[in-house]
C-alpha positions, 0 to 999 in steps of 0.5 A: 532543251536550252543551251545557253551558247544559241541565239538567234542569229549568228552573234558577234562574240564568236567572231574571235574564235574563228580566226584560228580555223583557217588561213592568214587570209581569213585570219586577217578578216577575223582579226579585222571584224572583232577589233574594237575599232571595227566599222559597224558594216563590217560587223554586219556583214560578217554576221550576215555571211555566217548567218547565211553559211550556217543556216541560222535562219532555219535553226530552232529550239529543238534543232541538232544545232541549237542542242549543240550552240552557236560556237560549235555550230560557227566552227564546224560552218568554217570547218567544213566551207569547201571553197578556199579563204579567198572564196569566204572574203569573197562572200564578206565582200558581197555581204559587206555591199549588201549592206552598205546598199541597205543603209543607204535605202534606209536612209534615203527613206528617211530622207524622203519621208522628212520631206512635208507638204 
């Protein structure tokens, strides 16, 4: 079965529909991250956090979630998150520097491999 709401990994047309299932803390981060003025890491990092809390990665074809879609699957993620909305910025914060630090290795590398001898 194909839904035609599942990818591959947490997609960033969710994000606005998440800002409702919580806190002003969380709502704030939602707003922030689905603004068109949002930074790319930001965007990052708030996929790689649901990523991570939902279990895209594990999710396949034939899997409940899949069946089910991404929104549903994203909502139900923040829905049932047992820490507190401080927790959930605190797990965007560390992501956010996950991938801050990656960016900053890629580009180190591409430095390094322009350098010729």
């Amino acid at each position: 079965m194909y839904n035609s709401d599942t990818e591959l990994l947490f997609p960033l047309r969710i994000i606005p529909n998440l800002g409702e299932l919580r806190n002003a803390p969380w709502r704030d981060l939602v707003e922030r991250v689905s603004s068109a003025d949002a930074s790319e890491v930001d965007q990052y990092a708030f996929v790689l956090m649901m990523t991570r809390l939902g279990g895209c990665v594990t999710c396949n074809a034939d899997s409940f979630r899949a069946m089910r879609g991404c929104t549903v699957c994203a909502h139900q993620t923040i829905r049932r998150f047992r820490g507190s909305d401080k927790d959930l910025l605190e797990q965007f914060d560390q992501c956010k520097k996950e991938v801050e630090n990656f960016i900053k290795k890629r580009q180190k590398n591409e430095k390094t491999s322009d350098v010729s001898f």
